[in-house]
Every structure is written in structure tokens, then in C-alpha cells.
N, C-alpha and C positions, 0 to 999 in steps of 0.2 A: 443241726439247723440253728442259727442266730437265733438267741433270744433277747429282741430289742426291745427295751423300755423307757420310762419316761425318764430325761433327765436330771442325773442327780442319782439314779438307781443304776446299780449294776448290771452290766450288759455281757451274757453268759454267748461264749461262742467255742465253737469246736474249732482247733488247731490241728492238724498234719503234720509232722516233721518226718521226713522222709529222707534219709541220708544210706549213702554206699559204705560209709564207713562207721567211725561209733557214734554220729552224730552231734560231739562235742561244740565242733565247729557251729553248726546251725540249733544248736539247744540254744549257745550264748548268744547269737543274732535275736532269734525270738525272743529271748527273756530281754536283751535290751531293748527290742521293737515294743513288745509288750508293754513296758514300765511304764513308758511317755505316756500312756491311754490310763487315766485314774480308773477309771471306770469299766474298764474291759477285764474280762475274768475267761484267759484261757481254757477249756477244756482241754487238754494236752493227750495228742495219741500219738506216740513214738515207734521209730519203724527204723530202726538202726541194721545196718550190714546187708543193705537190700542190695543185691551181687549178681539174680538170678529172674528169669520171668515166675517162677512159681513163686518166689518171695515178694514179687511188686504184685501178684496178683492175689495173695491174703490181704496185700496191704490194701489193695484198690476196693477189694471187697468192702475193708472197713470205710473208707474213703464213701461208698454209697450208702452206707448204713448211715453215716452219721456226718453229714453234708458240713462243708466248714473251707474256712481258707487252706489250702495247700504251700508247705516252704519246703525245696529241697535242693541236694546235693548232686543228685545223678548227675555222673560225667560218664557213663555208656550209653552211645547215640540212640538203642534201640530202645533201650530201657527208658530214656527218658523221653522217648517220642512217645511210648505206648502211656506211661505215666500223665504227660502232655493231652496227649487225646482224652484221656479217660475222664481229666479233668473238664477237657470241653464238652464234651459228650454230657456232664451231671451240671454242667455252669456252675463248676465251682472255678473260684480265682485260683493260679499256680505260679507261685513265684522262683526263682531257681536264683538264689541270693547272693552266690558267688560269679554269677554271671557279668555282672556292670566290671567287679575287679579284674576279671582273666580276660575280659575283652580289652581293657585298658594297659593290662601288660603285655598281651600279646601284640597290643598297637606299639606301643611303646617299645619295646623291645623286641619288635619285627621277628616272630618266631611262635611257633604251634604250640599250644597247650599239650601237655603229654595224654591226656583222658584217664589216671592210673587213678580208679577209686582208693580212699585214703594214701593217696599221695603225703599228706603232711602228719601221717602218724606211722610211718615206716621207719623200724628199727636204724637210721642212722647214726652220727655221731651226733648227733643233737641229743638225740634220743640219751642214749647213753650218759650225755653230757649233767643231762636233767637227773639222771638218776643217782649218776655221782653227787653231785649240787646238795641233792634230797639227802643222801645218805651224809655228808659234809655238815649239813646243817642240823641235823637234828643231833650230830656228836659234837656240835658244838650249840648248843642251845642251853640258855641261862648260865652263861659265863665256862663250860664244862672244854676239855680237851685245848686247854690254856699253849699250850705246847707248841699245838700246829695251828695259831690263832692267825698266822700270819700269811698263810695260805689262802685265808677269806679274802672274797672280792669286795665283801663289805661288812661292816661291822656295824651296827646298829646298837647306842646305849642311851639308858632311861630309866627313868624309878620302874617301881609295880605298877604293872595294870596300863604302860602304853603303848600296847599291841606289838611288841618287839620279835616272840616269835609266830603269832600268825603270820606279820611281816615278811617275816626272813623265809616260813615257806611257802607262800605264795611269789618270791622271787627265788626261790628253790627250782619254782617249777617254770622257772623261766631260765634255766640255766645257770646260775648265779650264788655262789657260795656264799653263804652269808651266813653270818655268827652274831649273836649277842649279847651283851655284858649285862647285869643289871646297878644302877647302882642303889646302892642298902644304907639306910645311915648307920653312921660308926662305925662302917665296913671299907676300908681301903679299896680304892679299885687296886685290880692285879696288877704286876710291874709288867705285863705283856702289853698291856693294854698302852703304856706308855712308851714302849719300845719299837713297836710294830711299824713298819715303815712302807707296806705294800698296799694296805687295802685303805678304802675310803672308811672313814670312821664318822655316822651321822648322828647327831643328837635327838632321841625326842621328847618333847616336853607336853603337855597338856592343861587345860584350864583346872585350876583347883578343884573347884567346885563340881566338874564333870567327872574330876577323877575319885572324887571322895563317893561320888554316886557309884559312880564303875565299881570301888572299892568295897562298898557296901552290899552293892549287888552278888558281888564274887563270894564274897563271908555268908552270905544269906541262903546260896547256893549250897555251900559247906555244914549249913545247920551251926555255925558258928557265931554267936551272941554278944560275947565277952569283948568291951572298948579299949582299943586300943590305939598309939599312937597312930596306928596303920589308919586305921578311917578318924584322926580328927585334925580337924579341916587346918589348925595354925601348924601343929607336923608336917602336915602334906605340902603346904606354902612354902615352910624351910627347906623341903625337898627339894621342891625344884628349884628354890634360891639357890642353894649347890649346885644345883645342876647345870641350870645355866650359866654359871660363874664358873662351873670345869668346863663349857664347852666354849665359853669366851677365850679361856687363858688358851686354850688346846687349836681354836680359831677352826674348829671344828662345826661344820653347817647345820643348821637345826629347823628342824619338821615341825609344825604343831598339829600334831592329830585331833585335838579338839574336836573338828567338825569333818575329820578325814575317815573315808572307809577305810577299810586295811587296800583294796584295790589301788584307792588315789594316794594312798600313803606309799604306796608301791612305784606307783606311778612317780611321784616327786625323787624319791630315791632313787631310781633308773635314771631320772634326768638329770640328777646330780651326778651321778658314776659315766653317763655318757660325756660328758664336759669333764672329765678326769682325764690326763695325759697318758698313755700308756706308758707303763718303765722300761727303759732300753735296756735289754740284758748283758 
């Protein structure tokens, strides 16, 4: 049951997610539904691989225990009429979030929705594609497997500490090879890195001051004490004075993560690589 209070206070309410498949798809709807509401504090009750009437009816069971907004995924007619009902029957709200979308391409492109629960997590060549990506990227993370550096579909370079391989796999699992250099001062970058003639190669740099926080934080982590060039603040400046001055000469595109999740950092990167030409073989 909602529990509504006075504004300004926390407003504690039970959530439903109710999905045919792992409910990845509809966990990330809600958590972004979610965000926009400062003041709203999901109770979250997850109901993942519901395939089956005995499986939507533990779940409905919990659904009357613990009365709350309903979001789901069902794409089998019976299952989600019975789920539908059960919801009118207790007057709770039931939303089915991929609905507005599959109506809109089924308009659009004049043709029936297939109903295949987890439809978009079936073993294809996508599938696979991701796992290559993942396994590509982590053997080439922090400048490693210099060799087949040119195989990446992007290459992502930058001091310490700006987010280069959460980056890289968080587009990992978008399909997307992507590798990372670091640069070190008084460390050459690799003669790969300037030969490389296939993948997008993007800059990223960061606010000093942000970075020397990040930097501190990381050593802090570490149980690590001892000052060094690493966290003080006129080093880190000359840093990315190099940096930026290799990615001008190289006219190579640059990020400022500053104020970027790894998400939108990700985001900027794809829309850089999508406005890339493909190479003709």
C-alpha cells in the first residue's frame, strides 16, 4: 500500500515488475520512471520468467499482499488477460510498457507482432556478437594486446581516472569492440596507437579539479597515503595539457566526462562512431 506523506518527505510505495523473460528490459524502464520522482522510494518485487499460470499466480498472490503499481512484459494473450484482471479486480494500476512501442511498429511496418517471450534475449548473432565485443575488450583494456589493437571499433584514450574502461564495457555490451590506451607521463604512447588506421580513436579529458577528487578518492580506497605527482593538482593540469595537444595534432574528437555518466559518455561515443564512414574492403 502507498505510503503518502507530507511534502518534502518520502513517499514509500510497492512496485511490481512482472516480466516473461529476465526482466532486464522493464527493471531499466522503471529505474528510469523512477528517477524523475525525487521523492518516491520504490518497494521493488521482481517476478522475472513468468512463462506459466502457476508462475503469474505466486506472483498475483504477492500482488494482493502487498497492493502497489503493476509494470509488465507479458506478451502471452492469456497470461496477460489473467494478470490484467487480477489487477482490476484488487484496483491496482497495470501498465504493460512496451505496448505504446509494438503498437507503433506494428503500424508502421504493417505486420504482427511475433508474442515470443524474451524475444530480445535469444541466443542470436547479436547475442554472440556482445560476447565477442566483451571478451575483445577486456584483452585489450589498459593499452594490453597492442597487436590486434586495430581490430577495435573504437579506441578510447586519456589520463588516469577518465572512465575509459567502464566505458569501453558498457559499449562492450552493446556490441562494440573497443580498447583503451592510457596516457602516463614520460610514457610514450605505443607506435600502434599511431598506426592504426581502422577504428575511431576518441579523446577524453576531464576538469582538473574533478579529476584530482576522483584521484584521491581511488588512493583513499587503496589505504594509500603517500603524495604524489598522481593526486597534485599543477601535474594533473600538465596532463591534460598533453593531452589535449596529442588529440589536437592527431584531430582526434574529444569527450569531456566532467559532468558525464559512463551511460552519456557512451552515449556521445556511439554518436561519434555512428557518423564515421564505413571502410570499403
Amino acid at each position: 500500500m502507498s505510503e503518502r506523506k507530507n511534502s518534502g518527505v518520502a513517499i514509500y510505495f510497492h512496485l511490481h515488475l512482472v516480466s516473461d523473460s529476465t526482466g532486464e528490459t522493464l527493471n531499466a524502464v522503471a529505474k528510469a520512471a523512477c528517477a524523475q520522482f525525487d521523492m518516491g522510494r520504490p518497494l521493488e518485487h521482481f517476478y522475472p520468467l513468468v512463462r506459466n499460470r502457476k508462475q503469474l499466480e505466486r506472483a498475483m498472490n504477492e500482488l494482493e499482499a502487498s497492493p502497489g503499481l503493476v509494470l509488465h512484459t507479458i506478451v502471452n494473450a492469456e497470461l496477460r488477460e489473467m494478470l490484467e484482471r487480477r489487477c482490476r479486480e484488487l484496483s491496482m494500476p497495470s501498465v504493460a510498457v512496451l505496448d505504446p512501442v509494438m503498437s507503433s511498429l506494428a503500424g508502421y511496418l504493417g505486420v504482427e507482432e511475433s508474442h515470443r517471450p524474451g524475444a530480445q534475449h535469444e541466443l542470436d548473432a547479436r547475442y554472440f556478437a556482445r560476447i565477442e565485443a566483451l571478451n575483445f575488450t577486456m584483452a585489450h583494456d589498459d593499452g594490453q594486446s597492442l597487436s590486434s589493437l586495430n581490430q577495435a571499433d573504437i579506441v578510447l584514450v586519456g589520463v588516469s581516472r577518465t572512465s575509459k574502461t567502464p566505458t569501453c564495457i558498457y559499449l562492450a555490451n552493446r556490441g562494440i569492440k573497443a580498447a583503451n590506451i592510457p596516457i602516463v607521463a614520460g610514457v610514450p604512447l605505443p607506435d600502434e596507437l599511431h598506426t592504426i588506421d581502422g577504428p575511431l580513436v576518441v579523446g577524453l579529458i576531464v576538469n582538473p579539479e574533478r579529476l584530482l577528487h576522483i584521484r584521491r578518492n581511488r588512493l583513499l580506497s587503496l589505504h594509500e597515503t603517500t603524495e604524489t605527482d598522481y593526486v597534485d593538482l599543477e601535474a594533473i593540469r600538465a596532463e591534460l595539457v598533453v593531452a589535449r595537444k596529442l588529440f589536437a595534432d592527431k584531430s582526434w574528437p574529444v569527450i569531456d566526462v566532467t559532468r558525464r555518466s559512463i551511460e552519456e559518455t557512451a552515449a556521445a561515443v556511439l554518436a561519434l562512431h555512428s557518423r564515421v564512414e564505413p571502410k570499403v574492403p
